[in-house]
C-alpha positions in Angstrom: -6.0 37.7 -7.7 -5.9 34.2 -9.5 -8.1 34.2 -12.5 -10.5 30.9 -12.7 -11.2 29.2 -15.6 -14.7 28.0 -16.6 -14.7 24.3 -17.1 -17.4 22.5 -18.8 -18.7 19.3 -16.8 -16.7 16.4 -17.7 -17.7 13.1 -16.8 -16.9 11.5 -13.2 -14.5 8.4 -12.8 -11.2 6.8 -14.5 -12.8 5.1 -17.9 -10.6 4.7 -21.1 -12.8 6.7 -23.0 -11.2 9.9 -24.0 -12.2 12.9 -21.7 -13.9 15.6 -24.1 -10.9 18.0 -22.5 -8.7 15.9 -24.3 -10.5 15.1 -27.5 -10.8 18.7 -27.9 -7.3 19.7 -26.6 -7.2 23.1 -25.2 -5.3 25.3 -28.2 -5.3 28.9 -27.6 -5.9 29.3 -31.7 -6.5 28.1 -34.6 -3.5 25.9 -36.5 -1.5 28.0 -39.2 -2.4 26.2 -42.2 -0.9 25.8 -45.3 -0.7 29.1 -47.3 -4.0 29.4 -50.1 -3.8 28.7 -53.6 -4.5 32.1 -55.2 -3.9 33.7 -57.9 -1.9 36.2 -56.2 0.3 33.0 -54.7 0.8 31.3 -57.9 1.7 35.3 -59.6 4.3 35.5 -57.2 5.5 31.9 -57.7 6.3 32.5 -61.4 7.8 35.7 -61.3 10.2 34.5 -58.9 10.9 31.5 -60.8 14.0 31.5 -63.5 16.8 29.0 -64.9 19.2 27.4 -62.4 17.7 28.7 -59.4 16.0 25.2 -58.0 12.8 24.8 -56.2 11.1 27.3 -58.5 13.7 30.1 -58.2 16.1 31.3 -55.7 14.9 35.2 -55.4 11.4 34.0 -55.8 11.4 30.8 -53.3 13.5 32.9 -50.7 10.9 36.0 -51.2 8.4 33.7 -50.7 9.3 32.0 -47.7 10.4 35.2 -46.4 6.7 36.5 -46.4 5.3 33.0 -45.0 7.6 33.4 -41.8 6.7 36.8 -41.4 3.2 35.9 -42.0 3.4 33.3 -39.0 5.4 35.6 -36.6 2.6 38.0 -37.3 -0.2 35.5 -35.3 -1.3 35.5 -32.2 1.2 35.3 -29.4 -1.1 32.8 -28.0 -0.7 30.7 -30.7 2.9 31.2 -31.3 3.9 30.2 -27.8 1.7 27.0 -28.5 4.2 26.4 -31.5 7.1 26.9 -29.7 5.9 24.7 -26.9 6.5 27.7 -24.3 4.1 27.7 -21.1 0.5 28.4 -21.2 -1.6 29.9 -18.5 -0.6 27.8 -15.2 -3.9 26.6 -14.7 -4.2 25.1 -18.4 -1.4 23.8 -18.2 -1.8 21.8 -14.6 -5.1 20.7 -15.7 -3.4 19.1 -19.0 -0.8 17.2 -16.7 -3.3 16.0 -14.8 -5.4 14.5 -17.7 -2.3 13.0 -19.2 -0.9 11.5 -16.2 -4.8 10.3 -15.6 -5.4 8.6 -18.7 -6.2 5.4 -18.3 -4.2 5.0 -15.0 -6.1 6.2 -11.8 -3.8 8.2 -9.5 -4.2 10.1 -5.8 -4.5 13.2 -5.3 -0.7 13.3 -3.8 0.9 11.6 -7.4 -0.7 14.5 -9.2 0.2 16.6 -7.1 3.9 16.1 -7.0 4.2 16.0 -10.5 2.6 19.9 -10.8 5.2 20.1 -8.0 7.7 18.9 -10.1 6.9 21.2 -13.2 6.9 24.2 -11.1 3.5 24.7 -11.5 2.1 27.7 -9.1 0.7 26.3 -6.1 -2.6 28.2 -6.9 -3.2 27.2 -9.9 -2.2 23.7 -8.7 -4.5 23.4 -6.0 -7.5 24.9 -8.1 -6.8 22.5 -10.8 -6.5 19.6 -8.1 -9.8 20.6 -6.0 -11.8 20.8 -9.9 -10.8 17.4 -10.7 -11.9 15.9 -7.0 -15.4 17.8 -7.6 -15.8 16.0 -11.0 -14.2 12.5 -10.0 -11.7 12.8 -11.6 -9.5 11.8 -8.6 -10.7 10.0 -5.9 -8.7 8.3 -3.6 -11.3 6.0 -1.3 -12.1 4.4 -5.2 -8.3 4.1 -5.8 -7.7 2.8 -2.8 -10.6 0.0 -2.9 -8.8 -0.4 -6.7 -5.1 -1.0 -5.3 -6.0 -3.0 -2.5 -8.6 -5.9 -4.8 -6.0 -5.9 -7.7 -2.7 -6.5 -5.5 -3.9 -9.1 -3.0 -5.4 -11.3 -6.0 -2.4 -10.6 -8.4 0.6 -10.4 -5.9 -1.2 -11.7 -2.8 -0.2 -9.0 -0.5 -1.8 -9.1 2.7 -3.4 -6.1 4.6 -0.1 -5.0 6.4 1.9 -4.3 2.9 -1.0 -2.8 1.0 -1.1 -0.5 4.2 2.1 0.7 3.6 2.1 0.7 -0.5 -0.8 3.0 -0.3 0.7 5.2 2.7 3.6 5.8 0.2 0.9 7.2 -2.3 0.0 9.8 -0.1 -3.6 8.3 0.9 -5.3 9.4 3.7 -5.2 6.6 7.4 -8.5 6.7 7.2 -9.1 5.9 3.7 -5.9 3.4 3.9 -8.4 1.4 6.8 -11.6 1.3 5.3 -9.9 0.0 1.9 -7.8 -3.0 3.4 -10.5 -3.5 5.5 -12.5 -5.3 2.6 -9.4 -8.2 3.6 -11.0 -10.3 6.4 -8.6 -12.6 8.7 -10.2 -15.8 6.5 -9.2 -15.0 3.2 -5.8 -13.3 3.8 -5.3 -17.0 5.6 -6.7 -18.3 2.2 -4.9 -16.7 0.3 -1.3 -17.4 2.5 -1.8 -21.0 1.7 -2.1 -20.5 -2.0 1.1 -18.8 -1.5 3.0 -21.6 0.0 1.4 -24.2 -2.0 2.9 -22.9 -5.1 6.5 -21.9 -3.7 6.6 -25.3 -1.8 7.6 -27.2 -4.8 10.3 -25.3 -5.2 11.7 -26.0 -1.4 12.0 -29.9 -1.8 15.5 -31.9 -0.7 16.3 -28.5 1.3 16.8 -29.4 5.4 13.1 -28.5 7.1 14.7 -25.9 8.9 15.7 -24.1 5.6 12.3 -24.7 4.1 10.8 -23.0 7.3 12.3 -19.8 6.8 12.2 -19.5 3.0 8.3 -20.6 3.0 7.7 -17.9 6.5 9.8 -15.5 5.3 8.2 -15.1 1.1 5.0 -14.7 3.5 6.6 -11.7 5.5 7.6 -9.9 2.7 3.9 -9.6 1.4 2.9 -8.5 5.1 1.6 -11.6 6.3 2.6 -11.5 10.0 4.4 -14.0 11.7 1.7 -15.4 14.0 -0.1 -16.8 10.7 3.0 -17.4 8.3 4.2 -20.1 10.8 0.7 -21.5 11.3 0.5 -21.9 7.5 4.5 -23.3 6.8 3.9 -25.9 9.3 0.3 -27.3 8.2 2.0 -27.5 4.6 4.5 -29.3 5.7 2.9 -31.6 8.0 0.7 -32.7 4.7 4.1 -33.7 3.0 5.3 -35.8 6.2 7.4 -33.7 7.7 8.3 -33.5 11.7 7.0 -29.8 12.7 8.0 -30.3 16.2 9.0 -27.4 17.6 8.2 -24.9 14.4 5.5 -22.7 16.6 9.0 -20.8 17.7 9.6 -17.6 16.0 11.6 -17.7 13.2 
């Protein structure tokens, strides 16, 4: 039977304020310390001290850091597998992945996912972890969607097919994958095609019109414009510089 783990309430969405989870870190004990100044301590200190023996002594320092290792082995297990970096309880450990891979980067459920996957994380405790975090916010994938889909068409000017297919590869949801590139109407993904050939046109001077066609049409196809459009575009920019179009409504 799995065992669940009481959370407390963290707060929805993908912020860059530190999560209280991981301001507070989830240690199974206390940190060993540094060993108290007592009377006994410093006692021991001298009577293992003596001429040509370095750092205080050699019986004495040796005896002394003999009884500070055993007095560490002698902790918790908890505590000492948290020194030694060994695995924690499966679900403490997934829902520390997920807040580090989820710090200040949004991700899907499917990225976070994989990456338990890939750490050999039990499915249980994987999916316990994963259904938590969806209840809080943590991950949601409509919001990361609406996200990807605003910040690559204005920084890389992808249009609705390629976002489609970026966020398909994330594991979104159709549905989800829809209603997000649906915020692209026919008008601006034009729009923005036509800022895209405006700025690579430059670039495409002295080359034969032909060879302009299919550099300007095919930049546009590899953000997903399609091909109805990207010729529809090429041609009205080139028009504007004087050039014959005649015949450029063929398929390139």
């Amino acid at each position: 039977m799995t065992r669940r783990t009481e959370w407390s309430e963290p707060t929805p969405g993908f912020g860059a304020e530190p999560h209280p989870w991981q301001a507070g870190g989830f240690a199974d004990g206390p940190e060993s310390g540094p060993e108290p100044d007592t009377a006994e301590s410093r006692s021991g200190a001298r009577r293992g001290a003596g001429p040509g023996t370095g750092f205080g002594g050699g019986a004495g320092f040796g005896e002394g850091a003999s009884r500070r290792s055993r007095s560490r082995s002698s902790g918790s297990p908890s505590s000492s597998r948290a020194e030694k970096g060994e695995p924690r309880d499966p679900v403490e450990q997934a829902r520390n992945i997920c807040l580090r891979l989820l710090t200040g980067t949004p991700r899907t459920r499917k990225q976070l996912a994989d990456a338990l996957r890939k750490r050999e994380i039990p499915d249980e405790a994987a999916e316990e972890v994963l259904s938590r975090f969806e209840d809080v916010g943590l991950i949601d994938d409509a919001a990361f969607a609406d996200s990807w889909v605003e910040s690559r068409h204005h920084g890389r000017g992808l249009a609705r097919r390629a976002l489609a297919r970026e966020l398909r590869t994330k594991g979104v949801d159709s549905a989800v994958i829809d209603e997000a590139v649906g915020q692209l109407d026919p008008e601006r993904e034009e729009e923005t095609a036509r800022e895209l050939v405006e700025r690579k046109l430059r670039s495409t001077r002295g080359l034969e019109r032909d060879k302009r066609l299919r550099r300007l049409a095919g930049m546009l196809a590899r953000k997903g414009y399609g091909e109805g459009m990207a010729l529809r575009v090429v041609r009205q920019a080139l028009e504007a510089e004087g050039e014959d179009t005649e015949g450029l409504d063929e398929p390139f």
